[in-house]
N, C-alpha and C positions, 0 to 999 in steps of 0.2 A: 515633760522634763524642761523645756524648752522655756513654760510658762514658769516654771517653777524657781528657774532662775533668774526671770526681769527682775523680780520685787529684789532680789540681792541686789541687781545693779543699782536701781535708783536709789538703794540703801546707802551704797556707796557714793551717789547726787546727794541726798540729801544729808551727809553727813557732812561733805564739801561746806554744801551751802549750810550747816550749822555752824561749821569752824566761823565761815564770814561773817554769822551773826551774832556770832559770840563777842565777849569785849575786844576782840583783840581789830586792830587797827589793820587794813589793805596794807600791801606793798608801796600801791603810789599815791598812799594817804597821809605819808610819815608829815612829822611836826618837827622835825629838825632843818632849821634854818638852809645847811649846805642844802638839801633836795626841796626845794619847797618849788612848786611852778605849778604848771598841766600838768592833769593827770597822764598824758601822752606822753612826756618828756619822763616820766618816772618808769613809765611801761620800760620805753628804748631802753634805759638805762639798766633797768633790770633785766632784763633779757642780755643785754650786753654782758652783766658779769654771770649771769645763768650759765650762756654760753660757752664763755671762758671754762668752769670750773667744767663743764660737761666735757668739754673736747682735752684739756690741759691737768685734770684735776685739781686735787688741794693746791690753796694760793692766798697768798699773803694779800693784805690789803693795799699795799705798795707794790704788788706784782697786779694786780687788779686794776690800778690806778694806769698802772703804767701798758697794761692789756688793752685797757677800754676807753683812754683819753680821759677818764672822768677824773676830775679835780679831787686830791688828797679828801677834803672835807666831804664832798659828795660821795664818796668810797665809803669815808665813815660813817656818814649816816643812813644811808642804802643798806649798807652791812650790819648795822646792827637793830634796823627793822626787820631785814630778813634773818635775824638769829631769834628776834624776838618772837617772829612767828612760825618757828620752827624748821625757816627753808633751808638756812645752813647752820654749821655743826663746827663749832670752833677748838683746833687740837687742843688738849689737854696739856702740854708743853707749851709756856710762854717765856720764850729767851728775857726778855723784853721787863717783864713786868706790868705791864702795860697795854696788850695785845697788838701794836704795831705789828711784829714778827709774827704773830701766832699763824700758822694755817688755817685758812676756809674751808670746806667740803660742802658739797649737797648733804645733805639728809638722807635723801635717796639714791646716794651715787649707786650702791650695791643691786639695784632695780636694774629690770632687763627688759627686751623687747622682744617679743616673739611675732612672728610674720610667714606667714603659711602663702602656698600658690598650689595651683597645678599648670606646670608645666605643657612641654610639647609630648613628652615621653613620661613623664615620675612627677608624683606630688615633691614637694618641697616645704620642709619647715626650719626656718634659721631661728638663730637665739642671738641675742645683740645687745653692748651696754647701749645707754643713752647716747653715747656720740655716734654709735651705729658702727661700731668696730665689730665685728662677726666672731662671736665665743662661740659655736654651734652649728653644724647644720646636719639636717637629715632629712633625705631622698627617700622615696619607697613607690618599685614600678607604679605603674596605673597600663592595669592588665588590658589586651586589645581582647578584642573578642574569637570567638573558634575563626569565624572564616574571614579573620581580618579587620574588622568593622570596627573603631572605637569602642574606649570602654563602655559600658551601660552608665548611667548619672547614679547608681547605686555604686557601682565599682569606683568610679572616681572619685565618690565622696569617703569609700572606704581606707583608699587609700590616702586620701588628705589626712582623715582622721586618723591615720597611724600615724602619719607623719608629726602630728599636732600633739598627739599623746607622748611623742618619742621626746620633744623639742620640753615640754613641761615638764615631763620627768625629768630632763637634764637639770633645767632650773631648781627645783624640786631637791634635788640631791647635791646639787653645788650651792644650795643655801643661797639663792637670787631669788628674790619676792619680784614678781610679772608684774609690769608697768603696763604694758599696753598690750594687747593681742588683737593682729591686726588680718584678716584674710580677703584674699584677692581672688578677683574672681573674672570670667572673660566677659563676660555679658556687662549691662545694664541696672545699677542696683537704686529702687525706687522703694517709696512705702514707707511706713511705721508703723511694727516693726518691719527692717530694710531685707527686702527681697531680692533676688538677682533674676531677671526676663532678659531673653535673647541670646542665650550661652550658647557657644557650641557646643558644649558639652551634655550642658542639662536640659536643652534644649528651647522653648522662646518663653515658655508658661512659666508662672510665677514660682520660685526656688525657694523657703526659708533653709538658707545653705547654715547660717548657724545655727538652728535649731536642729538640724539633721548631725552636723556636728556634736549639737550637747548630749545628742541620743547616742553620739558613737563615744564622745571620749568624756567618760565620768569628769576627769579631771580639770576639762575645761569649765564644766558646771559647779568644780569646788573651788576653782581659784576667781572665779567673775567677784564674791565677794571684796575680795582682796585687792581688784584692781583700780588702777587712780583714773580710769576712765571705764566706760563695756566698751566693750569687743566693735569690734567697725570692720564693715563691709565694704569693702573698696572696687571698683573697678581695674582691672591689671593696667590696664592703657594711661587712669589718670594715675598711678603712682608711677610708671615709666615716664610721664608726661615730669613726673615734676623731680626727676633724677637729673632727667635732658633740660631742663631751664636749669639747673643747677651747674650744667656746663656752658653754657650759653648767659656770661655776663652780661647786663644791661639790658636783658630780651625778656618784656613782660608778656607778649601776646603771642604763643604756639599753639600749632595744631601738628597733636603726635596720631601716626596712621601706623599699624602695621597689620601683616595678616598672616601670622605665624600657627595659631591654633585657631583662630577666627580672620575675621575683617574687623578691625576694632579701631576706634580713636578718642581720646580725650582732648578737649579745649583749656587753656592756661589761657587765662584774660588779666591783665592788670599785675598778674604773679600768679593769682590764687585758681585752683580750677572752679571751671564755669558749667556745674552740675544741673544747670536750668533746674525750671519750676519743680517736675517731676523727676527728676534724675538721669532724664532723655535726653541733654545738649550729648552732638555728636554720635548720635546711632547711625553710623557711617557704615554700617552691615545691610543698615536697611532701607536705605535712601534707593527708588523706584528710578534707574537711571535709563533702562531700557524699555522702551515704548511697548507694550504689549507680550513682555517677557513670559518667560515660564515663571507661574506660582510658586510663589515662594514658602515656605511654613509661618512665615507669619501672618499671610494673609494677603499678602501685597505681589502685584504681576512685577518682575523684573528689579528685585532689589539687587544692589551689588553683592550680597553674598550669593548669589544664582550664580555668578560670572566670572568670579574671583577669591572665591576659598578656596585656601589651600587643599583641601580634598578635592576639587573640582582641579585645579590646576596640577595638582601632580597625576591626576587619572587619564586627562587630556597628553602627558607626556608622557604618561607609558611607565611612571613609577608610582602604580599603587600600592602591586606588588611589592615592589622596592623598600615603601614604609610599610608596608605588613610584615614584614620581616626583620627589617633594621631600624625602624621606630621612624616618626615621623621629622626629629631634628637632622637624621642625617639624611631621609630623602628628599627633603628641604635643600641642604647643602649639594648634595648631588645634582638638582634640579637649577642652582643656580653656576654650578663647574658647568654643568652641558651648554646653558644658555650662551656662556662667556665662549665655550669652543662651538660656537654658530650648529651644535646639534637642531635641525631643522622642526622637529616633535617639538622639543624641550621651548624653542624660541618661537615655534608659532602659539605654542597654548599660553605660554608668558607673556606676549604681548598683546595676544587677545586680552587676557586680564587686565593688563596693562593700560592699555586702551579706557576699559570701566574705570579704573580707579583715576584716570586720569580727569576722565569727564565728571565723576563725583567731587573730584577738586574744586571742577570749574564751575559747579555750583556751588558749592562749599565756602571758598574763600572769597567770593566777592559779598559774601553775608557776613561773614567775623576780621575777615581782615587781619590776618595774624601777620607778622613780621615775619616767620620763617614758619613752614612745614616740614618737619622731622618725620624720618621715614626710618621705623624700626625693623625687629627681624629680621627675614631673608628678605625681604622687598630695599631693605639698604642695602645690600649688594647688588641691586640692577636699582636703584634711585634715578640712573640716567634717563632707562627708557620712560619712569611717573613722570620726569620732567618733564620730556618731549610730547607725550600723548597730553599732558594737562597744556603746554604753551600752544598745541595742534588749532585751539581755537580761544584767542584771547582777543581784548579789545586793541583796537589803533589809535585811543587817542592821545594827544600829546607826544604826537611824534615817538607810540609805542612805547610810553614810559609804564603805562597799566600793562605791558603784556611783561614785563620784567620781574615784575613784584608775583608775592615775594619769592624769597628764596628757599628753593627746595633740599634738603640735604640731608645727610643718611647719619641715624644716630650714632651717637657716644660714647653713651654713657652703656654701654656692653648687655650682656645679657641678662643679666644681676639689675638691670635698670628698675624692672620694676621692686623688687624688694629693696635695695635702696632707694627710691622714691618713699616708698612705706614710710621705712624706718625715718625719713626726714621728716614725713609729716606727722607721723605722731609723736615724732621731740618737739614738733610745731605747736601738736597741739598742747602738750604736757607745758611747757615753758608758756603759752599764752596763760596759764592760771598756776602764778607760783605753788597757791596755799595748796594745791594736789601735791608738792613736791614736801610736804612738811613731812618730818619725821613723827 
């Protein structure tokens, strides 16, 4: 099934790249005097009014002008390249005579986003315009096993796949044609086509999680046609990563940690995440911090997820049970109330953890150099102790100015961080290529 549905995608590539090579003229290739320059300068620009119309809707070209800084004349001719090639949609009412007054639109404003996860307890699938405003969501458990154990990687996929099925029907029936469908996943996702390795859930072996998907939800495999990009693999950490820069002005270089369903972290270099060669920047689960540790499943003596996963750290504190029965977000939460009231179980298997993640820091950050370390999940509510355990052993020179940097601090942008990360990036990616946006 799986196979069956690529050739639709690249159907949808190369139907892109035919629009291109048809007569019709680029965005930042127009011949009108007002926009002529670099091709860069016409990028900015359009993206500029892109934006606008995405977050503000229909708008005049004199509200555009007056949105974007862009000079009356460069409105006009920007605008009516992009009407020409289908990107915007000008009302039918012109006060004016003349289209001064008329409103703009996308083409594709009525286009939605769907963005799937699995959660600590429940798959998760939202439904979203292009600005990323939430028309949608639906939850469906993700069942523990008889004697407690997480789900099986079948059960979890199952219920993703409800979740996925439920989110496209909605679209489906409220008449929204799917722009992007995006799923997140805890692990490491490498390959072509893109595989997820090192999941807590599915375990380290290579996953095709959408493929396992198109088996479970018809409907994903009938709408790939239809989409203005396929389907993207993501990892959960780099779309939290890129929620948390989004709160963090002026901060190109993060590294986001948390270990809520796993040990996981994504790198933000420059703005953009930094997926390395094979899609391995930041396997912060399985960085060998302990000399001669217990084996790990991946193969490796003493990775940090031996020392500091969450299953390990609440079993250590006497609440395995606790999430066996009341799911694993609120034995997390419990876990971090005992610590705060100095419970002696709860704070010594914490700072054992603690301890690892701090020393995985201290090899960590003197190789990437981020500007700040964002510390998501329940690990941002004890942030102080990563602090302390990572500054435990830092450089002296310059009068201790290396042992300061950087700054460590507990996320933001809430628990929703990563499907709002999603959703930003793939309005990211949609607006980097207007002509996807044509009507």
């Amino acid at each position: 099934m799986a196979q069956a549905a690529a050739p639709r995608s690249g159907e949808v590539t190369r139907t892109v790249a035919a629009h291109h090579a048809c007569g019709m003229t680029n965005v930042g290739e127009t011949s009108v005097p007002a926009t002529t320059g670099p091709l860069s300068t016409h990028v900015a620009h359009t993206t500029l009014v892109l934006e606008h119309l995405v977050d503000h809707g229909p708008s005049t070209r004199s509200e555009l002008a007056t949105a974007t800084g862009l000079g009356r004349g460069a409105i006009a001719g920007l605008t009516a390249r992009l009407i020409d090639a289908g990107v915007l949609r000008p009302a039918d009412a012109d006060p004016t005579g003349d289209g001064r007054a008329t409103p703009l639109s996308l083409s594709a404003a009525d286009r939605v986003l769907v963005t799937c996860m699995i959660g600590a307890d429940e798959a998760i699938a939202t439904l979203a315009g292009l600005s990323g405003d939430e028309l949608g969501r639906f939850t469906v458990p993700v069942p523990a096993q008889a004697d407690g154990a997480p789900a099986t990687p079948a059960a979890a996929l199952d219920s993703l796949g409800a979740a996925l099925a439920r989110a496209l029907a909605r679209a489906e029936r409220s008449q929204h044609p799917v722009a992007d469908v995006t799923v997140l996943v805890d692990g490491m996702v490498a390959g072509s086509p893109a595989v997820v390795i090192t999941d807590a859930r599915f375990g380290v072996e290579p996953v095709d999680v959408l493929g396992e998907l198109r088996a479970r939800v018809p409907a994903l495999a009938e709408v790939e046609p239809t989409l203005l990009l396929p389907p993207a693999l993501e990892p959960t950490a780099v779309a939290a990563a890129a929620a948390e820069r989004g709160e963090l002005p002026g901060i190109a270089d993060l590294l986001y940690i948390e270990g809520d369903t796993g040990v996981a972290a994504a790198l933000v270099s420059g703005g953009r995440p930094l997926p390395g060669a094979h899609g391995l920047a930041s396997t912060f689960a399985h960085l060998p911090v302990v000399e001669d540790g217990v084996r790990c499943e991946c193969g490796q003596r003493g990775c940090l997820a031996t020392v500091a996963a969450p299953e390990l750290v609440l079993e250590r504190a006497d609440l395995a049970g606790f999430a066996a029965t009341r799911g694993r977000a609120a034995a997390l939460e419990e876990l971090v109330a005992r610590v705060d009231a100095a419970d002696d179980r709860a704070r010594w298997s914490w700072l054992d953890a603690a301890r690892w993640v701090g020393r995985a820091l201290q090899l960590v950050v003197p190789t990437i150099d981020p500007a700040v370390v964002v510390v998501g999940g329940y690990w941002a509510g004890l942030v102080a102790d990563i602090d302390t355990a990572y500054r435990a052993n830092r450089p002296t020179l310059g009068g201790g100015a290396l042992g300061a940097i950087p700054t460590i601090a507990a996320a933001r942008a809430g628990t929703d961080a990563p499907l709002v990360g999603a959703r930003r990036q793939a309005r990211e990616r949609l607006l980097a290529d207007p002509l996807l946006l044509a009507g």
